[in-house]
Backbone as CSV, one residue per row, in Angstrom:
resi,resn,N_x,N_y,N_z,CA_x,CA_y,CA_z,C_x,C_y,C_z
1,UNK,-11.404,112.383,214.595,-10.249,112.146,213.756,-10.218,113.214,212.671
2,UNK,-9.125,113.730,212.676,-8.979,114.587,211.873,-8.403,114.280,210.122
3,UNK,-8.448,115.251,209.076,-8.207,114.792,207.887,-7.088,115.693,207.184
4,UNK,-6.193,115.503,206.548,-5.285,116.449,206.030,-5.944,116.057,204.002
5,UNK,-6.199,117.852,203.779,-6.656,117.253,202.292,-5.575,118.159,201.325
6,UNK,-5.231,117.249,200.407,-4.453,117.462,199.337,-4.859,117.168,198.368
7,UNK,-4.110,118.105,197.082,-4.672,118.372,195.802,-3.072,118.183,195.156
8,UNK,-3.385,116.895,193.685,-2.363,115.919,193.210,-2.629,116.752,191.628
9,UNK,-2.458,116.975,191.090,-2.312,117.921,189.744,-1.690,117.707,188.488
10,UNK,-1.911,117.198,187.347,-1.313,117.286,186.230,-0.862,118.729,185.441
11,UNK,-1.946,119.390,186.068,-2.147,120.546,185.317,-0.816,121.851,186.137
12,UNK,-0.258,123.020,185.402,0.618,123.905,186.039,0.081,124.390,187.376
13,UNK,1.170,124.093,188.512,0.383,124.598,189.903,-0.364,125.759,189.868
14,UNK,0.572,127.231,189.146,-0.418,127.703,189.274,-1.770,128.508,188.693
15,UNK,-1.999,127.184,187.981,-3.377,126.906,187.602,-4.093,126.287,188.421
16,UNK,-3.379,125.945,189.116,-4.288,125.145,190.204,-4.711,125.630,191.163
17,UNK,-3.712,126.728,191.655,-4.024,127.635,192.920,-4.884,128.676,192.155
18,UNK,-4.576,128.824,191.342,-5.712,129.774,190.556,-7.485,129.486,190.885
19,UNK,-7.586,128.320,190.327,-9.004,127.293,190.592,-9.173,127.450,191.663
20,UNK,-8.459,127.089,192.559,-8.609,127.108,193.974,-8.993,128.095,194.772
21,UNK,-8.078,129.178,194.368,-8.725,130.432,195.199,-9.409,131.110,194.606
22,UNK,-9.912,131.260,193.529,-11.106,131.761,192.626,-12.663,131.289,193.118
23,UNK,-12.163,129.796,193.034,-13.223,129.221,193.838,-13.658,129.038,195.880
24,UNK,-12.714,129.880,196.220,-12.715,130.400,197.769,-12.595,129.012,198.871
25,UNK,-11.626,128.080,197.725,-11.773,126.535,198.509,-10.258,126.152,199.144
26,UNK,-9.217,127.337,198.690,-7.508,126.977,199.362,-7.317,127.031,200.389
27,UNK,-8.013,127.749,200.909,-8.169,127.330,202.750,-8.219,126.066,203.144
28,UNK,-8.799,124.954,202.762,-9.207,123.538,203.344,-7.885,123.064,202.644
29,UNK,-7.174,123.526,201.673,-6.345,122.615,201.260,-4.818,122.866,202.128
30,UNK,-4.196,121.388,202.531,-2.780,121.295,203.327,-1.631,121.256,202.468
31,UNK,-1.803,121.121,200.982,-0.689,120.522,199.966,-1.313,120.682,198.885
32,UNK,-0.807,121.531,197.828,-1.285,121.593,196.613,0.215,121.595,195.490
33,UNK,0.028,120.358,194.725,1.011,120.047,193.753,0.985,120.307,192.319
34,UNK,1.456,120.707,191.972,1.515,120.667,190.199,2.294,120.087,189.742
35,UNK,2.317,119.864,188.117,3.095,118.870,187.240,4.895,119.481,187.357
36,UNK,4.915,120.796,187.931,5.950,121.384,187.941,7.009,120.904,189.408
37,UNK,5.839,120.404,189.799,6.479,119.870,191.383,7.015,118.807,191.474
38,UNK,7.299,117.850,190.450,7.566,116.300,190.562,8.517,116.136,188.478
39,UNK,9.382,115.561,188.417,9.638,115.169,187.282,9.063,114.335,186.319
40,UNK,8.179,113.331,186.721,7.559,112.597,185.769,5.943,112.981,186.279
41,UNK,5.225,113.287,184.981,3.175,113.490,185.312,2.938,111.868,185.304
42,UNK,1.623,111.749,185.868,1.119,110.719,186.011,1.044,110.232,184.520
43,UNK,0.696,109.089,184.393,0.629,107.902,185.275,1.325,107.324,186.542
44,UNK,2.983,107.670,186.241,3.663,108.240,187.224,3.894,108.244,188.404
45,UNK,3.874,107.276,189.804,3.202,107.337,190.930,3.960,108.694,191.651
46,UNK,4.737,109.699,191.503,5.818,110.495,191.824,5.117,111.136,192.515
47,UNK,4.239,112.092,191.793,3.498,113.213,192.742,2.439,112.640,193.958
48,UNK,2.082,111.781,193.973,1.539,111.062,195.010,2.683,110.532,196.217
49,UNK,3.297,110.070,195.497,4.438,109.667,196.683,4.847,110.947,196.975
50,UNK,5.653,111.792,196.430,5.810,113.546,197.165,4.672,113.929,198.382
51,UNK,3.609,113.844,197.848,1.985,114.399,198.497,2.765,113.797,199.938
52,UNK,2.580,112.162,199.908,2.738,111.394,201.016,3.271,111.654,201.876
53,UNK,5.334,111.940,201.123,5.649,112.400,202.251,6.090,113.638,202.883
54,UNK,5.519,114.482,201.915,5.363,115.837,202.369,4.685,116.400,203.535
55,UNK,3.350,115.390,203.431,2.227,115.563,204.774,2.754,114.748,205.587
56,UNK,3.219,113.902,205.327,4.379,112.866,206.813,2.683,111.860,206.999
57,UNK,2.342,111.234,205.692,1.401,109.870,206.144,1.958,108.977,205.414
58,UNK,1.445,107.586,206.020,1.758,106.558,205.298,0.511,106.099,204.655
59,UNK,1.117,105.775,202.869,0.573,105.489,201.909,-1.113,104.643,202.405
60,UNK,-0.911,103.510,203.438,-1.936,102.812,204.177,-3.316,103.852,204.813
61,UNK,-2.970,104.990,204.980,-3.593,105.978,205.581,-4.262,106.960,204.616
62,UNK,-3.986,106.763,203.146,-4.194,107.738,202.300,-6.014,107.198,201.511
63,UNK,-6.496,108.168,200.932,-7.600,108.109,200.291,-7.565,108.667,198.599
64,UNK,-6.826,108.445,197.708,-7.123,109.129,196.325,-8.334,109.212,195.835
65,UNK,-9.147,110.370,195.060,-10.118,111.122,194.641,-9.765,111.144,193.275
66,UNK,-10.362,110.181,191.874,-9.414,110.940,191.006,-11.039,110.706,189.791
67,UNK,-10.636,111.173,188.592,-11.272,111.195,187.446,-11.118,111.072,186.334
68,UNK,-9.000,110.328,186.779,-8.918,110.051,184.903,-8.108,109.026,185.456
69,UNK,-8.146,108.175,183.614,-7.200,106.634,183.845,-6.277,106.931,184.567
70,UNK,-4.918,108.302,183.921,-3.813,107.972,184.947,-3.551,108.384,185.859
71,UNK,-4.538,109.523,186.437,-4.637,109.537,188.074,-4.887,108.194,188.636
72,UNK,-5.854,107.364,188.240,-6.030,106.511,188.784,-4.852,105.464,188.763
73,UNK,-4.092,104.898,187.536,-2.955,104.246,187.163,-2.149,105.082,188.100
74,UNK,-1.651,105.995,188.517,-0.456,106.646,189.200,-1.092,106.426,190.850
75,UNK,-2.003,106.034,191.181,-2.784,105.900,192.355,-1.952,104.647,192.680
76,UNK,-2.850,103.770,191.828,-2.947,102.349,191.718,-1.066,102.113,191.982
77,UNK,-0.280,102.708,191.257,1.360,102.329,191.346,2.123,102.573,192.437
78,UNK,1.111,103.852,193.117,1.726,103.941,194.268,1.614,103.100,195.329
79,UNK,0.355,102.304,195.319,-0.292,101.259,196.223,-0.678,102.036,196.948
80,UNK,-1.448,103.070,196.759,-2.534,103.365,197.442,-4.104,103.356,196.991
81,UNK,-4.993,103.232,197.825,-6.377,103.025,197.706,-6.867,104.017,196.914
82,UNK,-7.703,103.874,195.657,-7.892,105.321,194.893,-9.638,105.218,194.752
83,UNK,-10.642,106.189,194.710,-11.839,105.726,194.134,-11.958,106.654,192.800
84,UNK,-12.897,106.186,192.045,-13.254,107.232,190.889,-14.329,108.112,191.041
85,UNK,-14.625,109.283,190.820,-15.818,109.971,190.714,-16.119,109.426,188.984
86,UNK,-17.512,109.076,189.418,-17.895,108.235,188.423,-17.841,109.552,186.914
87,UNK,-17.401,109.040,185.655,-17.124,109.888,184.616,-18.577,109.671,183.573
88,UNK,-19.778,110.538,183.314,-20.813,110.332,182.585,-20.549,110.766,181.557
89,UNK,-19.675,111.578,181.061,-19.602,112.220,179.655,-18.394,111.500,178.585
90,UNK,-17.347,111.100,179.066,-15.964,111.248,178.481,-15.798,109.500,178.348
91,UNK,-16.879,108.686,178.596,-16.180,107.254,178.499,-15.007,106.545,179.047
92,UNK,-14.554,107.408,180.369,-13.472,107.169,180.815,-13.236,105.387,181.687
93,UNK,-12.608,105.251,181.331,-11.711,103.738,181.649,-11.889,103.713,183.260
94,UNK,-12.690,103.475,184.116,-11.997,103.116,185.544,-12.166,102.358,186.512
95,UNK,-12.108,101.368,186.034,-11.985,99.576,186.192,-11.048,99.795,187.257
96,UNK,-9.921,100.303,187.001,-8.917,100.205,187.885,-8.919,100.231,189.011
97,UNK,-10.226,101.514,189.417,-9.750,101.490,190.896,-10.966,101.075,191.962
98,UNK,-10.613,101.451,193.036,-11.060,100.603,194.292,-12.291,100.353,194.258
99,UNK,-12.989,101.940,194.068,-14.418,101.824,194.471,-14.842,103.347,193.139
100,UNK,-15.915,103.052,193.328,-16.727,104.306,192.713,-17.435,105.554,193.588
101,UNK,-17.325,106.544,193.351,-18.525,107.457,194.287,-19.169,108.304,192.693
102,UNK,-19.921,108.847,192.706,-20.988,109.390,191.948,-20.712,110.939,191.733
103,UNK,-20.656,111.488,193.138,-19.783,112.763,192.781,-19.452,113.104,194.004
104,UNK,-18.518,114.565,194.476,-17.758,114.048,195.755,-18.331,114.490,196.891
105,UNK,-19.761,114.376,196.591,-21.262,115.099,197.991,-21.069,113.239,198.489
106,UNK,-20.479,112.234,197.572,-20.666,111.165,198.527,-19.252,110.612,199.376
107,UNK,-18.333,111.199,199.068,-17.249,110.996,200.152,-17.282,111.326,201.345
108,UNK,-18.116,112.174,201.963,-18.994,112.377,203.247,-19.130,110.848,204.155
109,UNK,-20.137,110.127,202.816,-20.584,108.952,203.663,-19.247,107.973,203.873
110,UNK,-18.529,107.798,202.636,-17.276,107.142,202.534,-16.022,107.241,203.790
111,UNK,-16.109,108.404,204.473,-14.958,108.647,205.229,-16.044,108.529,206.667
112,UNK,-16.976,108.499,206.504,-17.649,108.149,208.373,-16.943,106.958,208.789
């Protein structure tokens, strides 16, 4: 089974593609969004729903990756499944969502 991976963005896209290909990782990515791509930033469920049906999946099929309240709140609104990479420094809020992973060497085990 194959995986389509996308990147959901508050930050200017391209700052994002910046990160991305600096870091030699835009190859793996199918969809990369910025705050410029959608009218309302998260909390927001907008750019997630775009993501959705841009790649042509249904919301039921999706996995969110996130690290702040309103990624997670804009997850959560879309009704899709979100986990947190657990936050050690910043005290971040994330009760909200589904599950926890530690950092994202454990989404490996998560998607077997």
């Amino acid at each position: 089974m194959g995986y389509k991976l996308a990147l959901a963005s508050n930050s200017q896209t391209r700052d994002v593609h910046w990160a991305l290909t600096s870091s030699e990782i835009m190859p793996y990515f199918d969809l990369v969004l910025g705050r410029e791509d959608v009218l309302n930033a998260k909390p927001n469920p907008e750019i997630y729903q775009k993501a959705a049906q841009l790649l042509g999946i249904d919301k039921e099929a999706i996995l969110i990756i996130e690290d702040s309240e309103k990624g997670i709140a804009a997850a959560k609104a879309a009704g899709i499944t979100v986990l947190a990479i657990k936050d050690y420094r910043y005290g971040i809020n994330q009760s909200a969502a589904n599950g926890q992973i530690n950092d994202i060497s454990d989404l490996l085990e998560v998607l077997k």
